[in-house]
Structures are given as C-alpha cells and as structure tokens.
C-alpha positions in Angstrom: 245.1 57.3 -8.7 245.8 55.5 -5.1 248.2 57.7 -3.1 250.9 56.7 -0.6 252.9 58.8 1.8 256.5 58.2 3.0 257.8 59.4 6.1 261.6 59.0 6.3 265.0 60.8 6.2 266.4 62.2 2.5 269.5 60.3 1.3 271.6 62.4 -1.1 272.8 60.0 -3.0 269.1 58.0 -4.1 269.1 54.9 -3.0 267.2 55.0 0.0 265.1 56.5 2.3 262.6 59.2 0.7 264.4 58.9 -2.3 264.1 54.7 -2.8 260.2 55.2 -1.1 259.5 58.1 -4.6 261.1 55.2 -6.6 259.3 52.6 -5.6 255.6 53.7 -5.2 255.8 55.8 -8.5 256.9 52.1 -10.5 253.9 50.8 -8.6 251.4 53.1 -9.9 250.9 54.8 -6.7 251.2 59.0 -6.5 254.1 59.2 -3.9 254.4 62.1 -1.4 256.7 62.5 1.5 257.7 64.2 5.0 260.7 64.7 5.6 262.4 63.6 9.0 266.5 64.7 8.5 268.7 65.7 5.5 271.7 63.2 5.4 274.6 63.9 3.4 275.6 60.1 2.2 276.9 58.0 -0.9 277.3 54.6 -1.0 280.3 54.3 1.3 278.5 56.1 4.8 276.9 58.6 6.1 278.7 61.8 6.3 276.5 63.7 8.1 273.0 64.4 9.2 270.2 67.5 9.8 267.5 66.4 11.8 264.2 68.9 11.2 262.2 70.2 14.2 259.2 67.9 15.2 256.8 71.5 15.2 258.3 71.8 11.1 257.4 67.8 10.5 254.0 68.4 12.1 253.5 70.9 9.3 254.2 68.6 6.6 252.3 66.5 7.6 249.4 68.8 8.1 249.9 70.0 4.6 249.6 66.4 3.0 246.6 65.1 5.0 244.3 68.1 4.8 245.1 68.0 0.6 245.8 65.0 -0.3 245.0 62.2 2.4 247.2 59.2 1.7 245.9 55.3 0.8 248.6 54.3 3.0 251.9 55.6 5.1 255.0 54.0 4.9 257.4 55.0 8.1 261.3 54.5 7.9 264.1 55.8 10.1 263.0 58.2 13.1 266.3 59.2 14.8 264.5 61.1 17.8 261.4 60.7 20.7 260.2 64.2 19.7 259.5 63.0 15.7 258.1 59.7 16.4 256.1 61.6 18.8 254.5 64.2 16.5 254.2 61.6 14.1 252.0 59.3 16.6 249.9 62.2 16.7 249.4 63.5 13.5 248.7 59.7 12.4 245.9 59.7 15.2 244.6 62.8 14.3 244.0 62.1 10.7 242.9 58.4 11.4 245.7 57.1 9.0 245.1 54.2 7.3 247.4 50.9 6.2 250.4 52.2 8.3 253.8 50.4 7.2 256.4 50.8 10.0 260.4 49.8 8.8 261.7 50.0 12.5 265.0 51.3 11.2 267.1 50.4 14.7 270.0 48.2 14.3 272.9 47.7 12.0 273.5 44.7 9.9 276.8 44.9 12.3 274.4 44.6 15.4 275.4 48.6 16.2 272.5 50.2 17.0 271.3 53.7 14.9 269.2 55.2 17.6 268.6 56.2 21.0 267.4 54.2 23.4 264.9 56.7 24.3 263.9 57.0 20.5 263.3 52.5 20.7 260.9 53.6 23.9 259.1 56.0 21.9 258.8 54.0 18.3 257.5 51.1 21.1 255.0 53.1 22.8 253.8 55.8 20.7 254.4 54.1 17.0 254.2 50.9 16.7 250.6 50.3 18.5 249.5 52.2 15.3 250.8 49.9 12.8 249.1 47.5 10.5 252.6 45.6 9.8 256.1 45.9 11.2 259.1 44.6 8.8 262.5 44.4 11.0 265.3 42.2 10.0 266.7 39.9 12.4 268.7 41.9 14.4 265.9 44.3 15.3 263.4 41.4 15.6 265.6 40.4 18.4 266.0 43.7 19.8 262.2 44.1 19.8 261.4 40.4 20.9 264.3 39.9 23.2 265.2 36.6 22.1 268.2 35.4 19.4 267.5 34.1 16.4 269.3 31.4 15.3 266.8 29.3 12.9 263.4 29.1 11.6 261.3 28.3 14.4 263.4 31.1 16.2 261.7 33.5 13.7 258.3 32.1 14.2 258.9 32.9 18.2 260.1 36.2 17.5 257.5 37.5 15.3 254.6 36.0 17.5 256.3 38.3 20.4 256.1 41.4 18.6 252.9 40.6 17.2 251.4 39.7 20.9 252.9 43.4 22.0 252.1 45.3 19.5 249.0 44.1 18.1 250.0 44.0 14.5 251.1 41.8 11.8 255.0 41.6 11.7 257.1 40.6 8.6 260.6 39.3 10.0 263.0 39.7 6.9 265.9 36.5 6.8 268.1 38.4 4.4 270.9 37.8 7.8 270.5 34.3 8.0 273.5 33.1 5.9 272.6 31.6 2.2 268.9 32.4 3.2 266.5 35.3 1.7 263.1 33.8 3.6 260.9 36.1 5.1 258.3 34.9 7.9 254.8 36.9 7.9 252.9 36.4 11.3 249.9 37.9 11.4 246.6 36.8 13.9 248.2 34.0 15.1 249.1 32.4 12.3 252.1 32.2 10.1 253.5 32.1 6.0 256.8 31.9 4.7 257.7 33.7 1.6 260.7 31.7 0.2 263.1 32.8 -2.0 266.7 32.5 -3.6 269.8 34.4 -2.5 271.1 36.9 -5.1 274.8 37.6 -5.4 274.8 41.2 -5.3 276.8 43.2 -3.1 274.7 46.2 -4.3 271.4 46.2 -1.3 272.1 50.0 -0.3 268.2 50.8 0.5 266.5 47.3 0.3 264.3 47.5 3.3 263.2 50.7 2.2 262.2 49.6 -1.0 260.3 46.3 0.8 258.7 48.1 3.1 257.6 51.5 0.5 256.3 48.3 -1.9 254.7 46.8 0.8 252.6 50.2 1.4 251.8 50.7 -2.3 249.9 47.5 -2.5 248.1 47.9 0.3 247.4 51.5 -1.4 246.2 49.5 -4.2 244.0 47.4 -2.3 245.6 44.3 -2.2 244.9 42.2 1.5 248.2 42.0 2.9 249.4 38.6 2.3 249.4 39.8 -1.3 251.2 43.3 -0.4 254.2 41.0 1.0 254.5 38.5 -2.5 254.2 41.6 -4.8 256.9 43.7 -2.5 259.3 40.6 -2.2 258.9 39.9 -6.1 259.4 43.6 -6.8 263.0 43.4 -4.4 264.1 40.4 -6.2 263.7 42.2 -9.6 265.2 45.2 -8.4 267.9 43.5 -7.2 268.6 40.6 -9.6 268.6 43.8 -12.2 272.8 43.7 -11.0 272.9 47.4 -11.0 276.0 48.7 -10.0 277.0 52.0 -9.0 279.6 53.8 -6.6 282.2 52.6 -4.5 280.7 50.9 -1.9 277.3 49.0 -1.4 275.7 50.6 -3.7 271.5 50.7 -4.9 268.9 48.9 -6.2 267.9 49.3 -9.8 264.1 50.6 -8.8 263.1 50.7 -12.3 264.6 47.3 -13.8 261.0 46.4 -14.9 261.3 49.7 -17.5 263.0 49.1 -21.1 265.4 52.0 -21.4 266.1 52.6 -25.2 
C-alpha cells in the first residue's frame, strides 16, 4: 500500500486539517499518517482557540514516521509559526522527501491574513523551495505574486510568478472568482485549465485541505501530476456536490460520498 503523510493542525470538529487530510487519503487507497502542528478547538462557526506544539516535539514526529514508515508523498497545510516551518524544512531535507504538496494556508477568504509576517518569510524561504506544487487560492496567489487578480489572464501571471520564484508547479484555485470554480495549473512554463461548474453549497469548511491531501494521494499512487490535479478536483466536486450538511455554520465536505452507507 502507497503511504502519504499530512502535516497540518487538528480540527476538533473533522472537517479539516489533519482530520479532512485522514479522510481523504484513506478514500483514496493511500495509508494516511500525520504530524501534528497545533490543537484547535473549532466547529463550524470559528475557531475558539488554538495550542501550538513545540517545533523540538514536531521534529520528533516526524522522526518517528520517516525512520518507520517513509511516506510516498507529504501534504503540508497551515503552519502558524517560523520555528515549525523551520523544523519542517529540515526534517524534509533530511529524509529527501518526496512529492511534497504545500497548501500555503495564509489568507482569509475575507482577505485577513492567518499568520505572521515572519511565518510568510519563512514558508517563502525555507518551505516552499522544497515543493513539487503549491495550491493557494486567489487571495494568497496575490499575496505571494504581488499582483491582483482580477480575470483569467491575471491568474496565468500570477502563477507564472510564483512558479519563476519558487521553482515549482503552482495550482491557483478560482473558487473566489464569482460564479467561477476554474483552477489554473502552471507548471514549466506552460499552463492547463481544469474547468468546472459552481456548486451551491454553502457547506466548503475544509475544501482546500481535501484538494490539496487528494492532490498528494495521487501523486502517492503514481499518477504524473497533471493527473493528480483532475482526480483531486473530481474527488472535491463529489465531496461537495454530495450536499452534506452539518452544524450551524459553514459546515464539511461529505469525504466519503463515493461510499454506499446501508
């Protein structure tokens, strides 16, 4: 069996971070493990609080995992701090990690931003370089490219900037553009749009999780990349086109529509 490991903060009430990642690789076929950056006690109407874990306690972790089980892939959500993105640069280095998927978790869909500044410096410097593909939304591809992005072509800029920087493939995700849900893959210069219809669900608590954790179990699997994206972004549309609906606010994807419950 392929293996996968997420490395992401614990959301108590399941429908994203380590929690959607478990979800998502075990309905792909891929063993799941994780590392655990922070606790967070949250539902579907916010975050009430969170417990970040020391970057010497996430080395160990990830120690643990890669000297047992050495994952087909590592899929990297929400870092809060320099220190954890740190130890995490250097335990990925260490192990020569391979098919690294980084969800640069930095902006709100309200255009707040979640982190530090110094925590963007480090995910830029130490992080990203490592990558094999990046998947920010629109607000963080602007964020990361500097530029606004107001339409298609926008995108296409955007992405080739962060590409050029970083040196990796970037998937820019137009689930903000307004009626739109294409996403733009640039990779090497060139680029492919993966079209597709928008869903009228209110319910998307943990969607870029479960895009990027998707993304990392088929590239786990083997698939190139370009096929990695379709499979994710047909796995999302399922999940959420499934219309589950739970809790009072925004609430979670239903990660395994594609089972028959009795």
């Amino acid at each position: 069996m392929k293996t996968a490991l997420t490395i992401a903060g614990s959301d108590s009430c399941g429908g994203a971070g380590i929690q959607a990642d478990i979800k998502t690789m075990t309905l792909h076929g891929v063993y799941a493990m994780s590392a655990i950056t922070a606790l967070t006690a949250q539902n579907t109407t916010g975050v009430i609080g969170i417990s970040e874990v020391s970057p010497e306690f996430l080395g160990q972790q990830l120690d643990c995992v890669f000297k047992d089980i050495p994952p087909d892939a590592v899929k990297i959500g929400m870092v809060s701090s320099g220190g954890l993105i740190e130890m995490i640069a250097d335990k990925l280095k260490e192990y020569n990690a391979k098919n690294i998927v980084v969800d640069p978790v930095m902006v709100a869909s309200s255009g707040a931003k979640l982190i530090s500044e110094d925590a963007i410096s480090a995910l830029k410097e130490k992080l990203f370089p490592l990558a094999l593909i990046l998947t920010p939304n629109i607000p963080e591809a602007e964020v990361l490219s500097g530029i606004k992005i107001k339409s298609d072509e926008d995108m296409i800029e955007a992405a080739r900037i962060i590409s050029d920087n970083y040196h990796c493939a970037v998937l820019c995700k137009g689930g903000h553009h307004k009626n739109k849900a294409n996403d733009l893959l640039y990779e090497n210069g060139a680029y492919r749009w993966f079209k597709g219809q928008p869903i009228n669900n209110p319910n998307t608590h943990g969607t870029g999780c479960t895009l990027s954790s998707a993304i990392a179990s088929n590239l786990a699997k083997g698939y190139d990349l370009i096929s990695s994206v379709g499979r994710a972004k047909d796995y999302v549309t399922g999940a959420l086109a499934a219309m589950l609906d739970l809790g009072q606010g925004s609430g979670p994807l239903n990660h395994a529509f594609c089972i028959h419950s009795e």
